[in-house]
TORKOL-4160 file (C-alpha; in steps of 0.2 Angstrom, whole numbers, padded with zeros to 4 digits, m for minus):
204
<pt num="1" X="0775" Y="0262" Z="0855"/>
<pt num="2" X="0770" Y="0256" Z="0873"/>
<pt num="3" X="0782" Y="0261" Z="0886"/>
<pt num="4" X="0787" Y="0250" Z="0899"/>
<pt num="5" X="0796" Y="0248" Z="0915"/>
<pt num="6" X="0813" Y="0239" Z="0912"/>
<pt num="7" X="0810" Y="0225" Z="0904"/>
<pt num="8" X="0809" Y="0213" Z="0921"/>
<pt num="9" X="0798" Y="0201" Z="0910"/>
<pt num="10" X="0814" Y="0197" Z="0901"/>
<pt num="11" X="0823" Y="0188" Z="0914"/>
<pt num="12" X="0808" Y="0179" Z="0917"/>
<pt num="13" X="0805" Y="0174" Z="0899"/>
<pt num="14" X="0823" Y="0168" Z="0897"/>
<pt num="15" X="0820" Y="0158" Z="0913"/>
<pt num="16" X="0805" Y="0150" Z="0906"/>
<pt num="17" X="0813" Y="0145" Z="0889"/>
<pt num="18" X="0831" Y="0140" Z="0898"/>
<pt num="19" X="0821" Y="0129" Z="0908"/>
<pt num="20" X="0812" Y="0120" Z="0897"/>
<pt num="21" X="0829" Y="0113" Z="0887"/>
<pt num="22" X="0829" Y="0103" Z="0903"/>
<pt num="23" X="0815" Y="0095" Z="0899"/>
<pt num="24" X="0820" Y="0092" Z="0882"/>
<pt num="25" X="0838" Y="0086" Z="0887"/>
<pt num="26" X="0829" Y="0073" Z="0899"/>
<pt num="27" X="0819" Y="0068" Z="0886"/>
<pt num="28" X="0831" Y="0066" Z="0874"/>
<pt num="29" X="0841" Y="0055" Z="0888"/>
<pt num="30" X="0826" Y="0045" Z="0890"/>
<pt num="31" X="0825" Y="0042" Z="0871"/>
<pt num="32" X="0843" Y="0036" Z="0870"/>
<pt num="33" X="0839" Y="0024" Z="0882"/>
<pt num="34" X="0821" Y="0017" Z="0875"/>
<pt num="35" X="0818" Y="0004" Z="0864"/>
<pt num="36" X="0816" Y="0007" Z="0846"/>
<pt num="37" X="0795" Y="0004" Z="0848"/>
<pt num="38" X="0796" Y="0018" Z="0862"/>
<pt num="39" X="0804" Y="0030" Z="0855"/>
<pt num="40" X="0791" Y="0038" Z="0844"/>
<pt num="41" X="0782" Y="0043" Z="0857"/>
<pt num="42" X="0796" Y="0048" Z="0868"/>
<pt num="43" X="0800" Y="0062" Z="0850"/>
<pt num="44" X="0784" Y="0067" Z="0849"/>
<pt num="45" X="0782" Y="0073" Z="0868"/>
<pt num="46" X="0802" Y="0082" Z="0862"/>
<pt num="47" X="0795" Y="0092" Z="0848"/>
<pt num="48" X="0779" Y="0098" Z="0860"/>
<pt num="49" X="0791" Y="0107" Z="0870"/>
<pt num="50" X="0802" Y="0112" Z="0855"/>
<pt num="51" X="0785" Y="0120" Z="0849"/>
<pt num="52" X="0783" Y="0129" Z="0868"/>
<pt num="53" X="0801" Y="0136" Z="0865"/>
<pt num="54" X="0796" Y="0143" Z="0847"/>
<pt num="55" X="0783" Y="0151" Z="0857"/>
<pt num="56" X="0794" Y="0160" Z="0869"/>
<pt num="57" X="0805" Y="0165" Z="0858"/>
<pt num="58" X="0791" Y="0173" Z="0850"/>
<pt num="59" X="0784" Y="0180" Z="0863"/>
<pt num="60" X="0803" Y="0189" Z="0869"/>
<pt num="61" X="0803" Y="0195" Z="0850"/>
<pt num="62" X="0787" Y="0204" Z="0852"/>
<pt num="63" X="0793" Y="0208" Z="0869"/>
<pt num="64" X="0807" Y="0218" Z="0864"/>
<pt num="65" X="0797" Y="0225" Z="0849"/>
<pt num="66" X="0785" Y="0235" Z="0861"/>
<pt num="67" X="0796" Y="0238" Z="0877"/>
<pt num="68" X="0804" Y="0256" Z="0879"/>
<pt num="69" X="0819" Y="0252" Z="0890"/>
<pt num="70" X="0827" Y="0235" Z="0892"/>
<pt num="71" X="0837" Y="0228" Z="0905"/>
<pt num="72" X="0852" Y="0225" Z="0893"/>
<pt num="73" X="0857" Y="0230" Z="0875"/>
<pt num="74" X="0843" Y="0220" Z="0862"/>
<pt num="75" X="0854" Y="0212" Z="0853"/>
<pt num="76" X="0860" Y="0203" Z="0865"/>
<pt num="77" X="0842" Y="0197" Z="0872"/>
<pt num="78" X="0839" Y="0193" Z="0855"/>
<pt num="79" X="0856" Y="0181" Z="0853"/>
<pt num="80" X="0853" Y="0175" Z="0870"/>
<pt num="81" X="0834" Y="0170" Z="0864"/>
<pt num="82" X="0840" Y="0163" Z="0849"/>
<pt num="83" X="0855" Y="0154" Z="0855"/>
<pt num="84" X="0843" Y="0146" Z="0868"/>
<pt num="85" X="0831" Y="0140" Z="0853"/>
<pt num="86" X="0846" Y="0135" Z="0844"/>
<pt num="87" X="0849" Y="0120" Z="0857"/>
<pt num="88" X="0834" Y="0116" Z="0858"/>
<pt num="89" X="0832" Y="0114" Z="0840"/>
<pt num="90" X="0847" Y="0102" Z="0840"/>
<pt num="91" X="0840" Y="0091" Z="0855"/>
<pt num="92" X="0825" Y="0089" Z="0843"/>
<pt num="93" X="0833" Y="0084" Z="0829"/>
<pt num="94" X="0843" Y="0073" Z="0835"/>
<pt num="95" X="0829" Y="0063" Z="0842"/>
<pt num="96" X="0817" Y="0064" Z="0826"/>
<pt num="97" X="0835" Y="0059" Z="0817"/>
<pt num="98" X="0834" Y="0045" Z="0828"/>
<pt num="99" X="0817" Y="0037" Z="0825"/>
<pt num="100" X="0817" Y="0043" Z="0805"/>
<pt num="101" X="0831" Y="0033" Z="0803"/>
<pt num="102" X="0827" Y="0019" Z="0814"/>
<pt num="103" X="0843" Y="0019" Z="0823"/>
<pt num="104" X="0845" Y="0001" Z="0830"/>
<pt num="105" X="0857" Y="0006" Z="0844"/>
<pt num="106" X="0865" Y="0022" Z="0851"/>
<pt num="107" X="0884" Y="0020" Z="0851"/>
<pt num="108" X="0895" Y="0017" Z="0864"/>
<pt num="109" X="0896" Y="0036" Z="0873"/>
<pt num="110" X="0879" Y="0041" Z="0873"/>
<pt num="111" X="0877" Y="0040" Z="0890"/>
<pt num="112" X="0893" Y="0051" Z="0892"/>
<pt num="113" X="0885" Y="0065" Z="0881"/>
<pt num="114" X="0870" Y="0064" Z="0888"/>
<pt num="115" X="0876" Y="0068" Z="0905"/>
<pt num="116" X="0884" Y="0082" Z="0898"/>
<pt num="117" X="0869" Y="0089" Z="0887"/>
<pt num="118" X="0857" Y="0085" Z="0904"/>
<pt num="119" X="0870" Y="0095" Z="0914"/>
<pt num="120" X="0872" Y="0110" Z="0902"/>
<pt num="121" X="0853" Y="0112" Z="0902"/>
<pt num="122" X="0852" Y="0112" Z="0921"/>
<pt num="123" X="0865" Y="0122" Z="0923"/>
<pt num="124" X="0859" Y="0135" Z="0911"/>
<pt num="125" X="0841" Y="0133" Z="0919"/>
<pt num="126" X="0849" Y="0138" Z="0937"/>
<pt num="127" X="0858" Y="0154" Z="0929"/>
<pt num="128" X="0844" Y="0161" Z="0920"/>
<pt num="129" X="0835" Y="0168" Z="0934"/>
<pt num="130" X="0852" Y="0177" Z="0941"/>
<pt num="131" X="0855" Y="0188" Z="0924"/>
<pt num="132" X="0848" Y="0203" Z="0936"/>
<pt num="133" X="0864" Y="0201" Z="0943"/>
<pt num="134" X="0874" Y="0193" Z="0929"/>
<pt num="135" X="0892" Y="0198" Z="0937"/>
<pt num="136" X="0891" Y="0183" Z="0948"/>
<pt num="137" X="0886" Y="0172" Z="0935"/>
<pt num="138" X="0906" Y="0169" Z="0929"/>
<pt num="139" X="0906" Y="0150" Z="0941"/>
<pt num="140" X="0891" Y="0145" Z="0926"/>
<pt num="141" X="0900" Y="0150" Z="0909"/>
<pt num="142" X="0915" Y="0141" Z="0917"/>
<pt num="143" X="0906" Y="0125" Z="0921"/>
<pt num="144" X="0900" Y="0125" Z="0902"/>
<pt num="145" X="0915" Y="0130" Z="0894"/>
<pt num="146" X="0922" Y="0114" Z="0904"/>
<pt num="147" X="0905" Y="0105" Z="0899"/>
<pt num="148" X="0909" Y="0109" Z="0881"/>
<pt num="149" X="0928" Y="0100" Z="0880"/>
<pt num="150" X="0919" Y="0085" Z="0890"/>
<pt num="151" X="0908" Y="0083" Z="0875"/>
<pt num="152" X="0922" Y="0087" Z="0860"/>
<pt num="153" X="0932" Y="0071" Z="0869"/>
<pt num="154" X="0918" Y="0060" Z="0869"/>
<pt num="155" X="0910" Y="0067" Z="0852"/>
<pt num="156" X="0929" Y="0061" Z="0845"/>
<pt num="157" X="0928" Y="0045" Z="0853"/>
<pt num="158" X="0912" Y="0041" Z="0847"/>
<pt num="159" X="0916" Y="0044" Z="0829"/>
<pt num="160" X="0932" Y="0034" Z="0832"/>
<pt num="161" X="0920" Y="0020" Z="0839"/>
<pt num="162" X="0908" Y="0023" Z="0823"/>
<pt num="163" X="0921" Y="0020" Z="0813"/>
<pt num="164" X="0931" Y="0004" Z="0817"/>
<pt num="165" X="0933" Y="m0008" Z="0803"/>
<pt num="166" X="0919" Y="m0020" Z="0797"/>
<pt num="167" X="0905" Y="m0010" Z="0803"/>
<pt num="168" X="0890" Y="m0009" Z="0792"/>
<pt num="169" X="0891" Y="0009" Z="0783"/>
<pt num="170" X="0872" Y="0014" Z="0784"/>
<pt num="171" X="0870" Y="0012" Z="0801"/>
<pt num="172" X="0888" Y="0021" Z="0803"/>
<pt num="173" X="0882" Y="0036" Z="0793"/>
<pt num="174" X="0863" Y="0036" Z="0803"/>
<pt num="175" X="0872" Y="0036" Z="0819"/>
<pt num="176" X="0885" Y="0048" Z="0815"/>
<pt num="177" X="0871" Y="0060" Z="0809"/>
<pt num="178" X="0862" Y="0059" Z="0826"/>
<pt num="179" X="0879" Y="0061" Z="0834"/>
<pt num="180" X="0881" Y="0076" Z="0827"/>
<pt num="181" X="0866" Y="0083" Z="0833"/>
<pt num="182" X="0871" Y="0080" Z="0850"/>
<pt num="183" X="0889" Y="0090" Z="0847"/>
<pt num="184" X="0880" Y="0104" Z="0841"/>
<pt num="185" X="0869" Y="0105" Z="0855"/>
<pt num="186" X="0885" Y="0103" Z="0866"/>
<pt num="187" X="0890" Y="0119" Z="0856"/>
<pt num="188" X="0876" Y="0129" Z="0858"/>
<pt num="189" X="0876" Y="0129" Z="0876"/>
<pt num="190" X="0893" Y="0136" Z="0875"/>
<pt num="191" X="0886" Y="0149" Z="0863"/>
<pt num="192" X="0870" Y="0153" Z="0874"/>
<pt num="193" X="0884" Y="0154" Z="0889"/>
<pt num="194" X="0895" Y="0166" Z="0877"/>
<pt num="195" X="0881" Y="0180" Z="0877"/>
<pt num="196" X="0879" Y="0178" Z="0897"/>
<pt num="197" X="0899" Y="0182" Z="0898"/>
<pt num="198" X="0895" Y="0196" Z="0885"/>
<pt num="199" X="0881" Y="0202" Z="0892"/>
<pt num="200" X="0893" Y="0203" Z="0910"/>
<pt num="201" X="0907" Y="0211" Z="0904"/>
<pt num="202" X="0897" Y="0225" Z="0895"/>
<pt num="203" X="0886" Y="0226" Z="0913"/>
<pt num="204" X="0904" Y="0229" Z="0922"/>
């Protein structure tokens, strides 16, 4: 096995991939807010940069594979890895959900949760790069946490919306399938946020 210095390229890597749910989350917004021709194109340039976080993912995997001494427990890298492709993975399915089922309109609250979802990702961006000194990250799992109940209030109120009397049940159950695509990605921010705080208190 190749012996390595302490695993720096991890906190570098995990910036990388943090930093490109950003640009899914923007694109994703940008979706939501396209007409149903536009939207195609709009999730095919999301599942480009889902593909680039595969890669990374990868690449942290092979990473930790070949690197002697790491600058935290490996699990934890791997979760924090994973947890990060998890979002993604939800941000991309929610907008190929989208343009599957051609979604006439997004319900009332969309622009809500995507505020939230944009703001998770850049908040997660700007921590990323501070994990070499994760005991100062508490302000950013605090933010998500609150973040996170944001997006169960509106997620509720959307359904509520979805569901009024009278509305046509296919387009309550397409919507109500991309919604839920937009909760779990809500989720998994608190999730990648979760290992941080882990990863914090075990640094302590």
């Amino acid at each position: 096995m190749r012996i390595k210095p302490r695993g720096s390229q991890f906190f570098q890597l995990l910036a990388d991939a943090a930093a490109n749910l950003v640009t899914a989350t923007a694109l994703l917004r940008d979706l939501t807010e396209a007409s149903p021709p536009d939207r195609e194109a709009i999730a095919a340039r999301l599942h480009e940069v889902e593909h680039a976080g595969d890669d990374l993912t990868h690449t942290i995997m092979v990473e930790l594979n070949s690197t002697f001494v790491t600058p935290f427990d490996r699990e934890d890298i791997q979760a924090l890895a994973a947890r990060i492709d998890d979002v993604l993975d939800f941000v991309d399915t929610a907008a190929d959900l989208a343009v599957l089922y051609r979604l006439d309109k997004f319900p009332p609250g969309t622009d809500g949760m995507l505020r939230v979802l944009c703001r998770a990702a850049e908040l997660t961006a700007e921590s990323m790069p501070g994990l070499s000194k994760v005991g100062e990250l508490s302000p950013y799992w605090i933010e998500i946490n609150a973040l996170e109940n944001e997006a169960d209030h509106t997620y509720r109120r959307m359904l509520a919306d979805l569901f009024q009397p009278g509305a046509d049940a296919l387009e309550v159950l397409k919507a109500k399938e991309v919604v839920e695509q937009f909760e779990l990605a809500a989720d998994g921010f608190e999730h990648v946020a979760d290992v941080v705080q882990t990863i914090a208190v075990k640094e302590s």
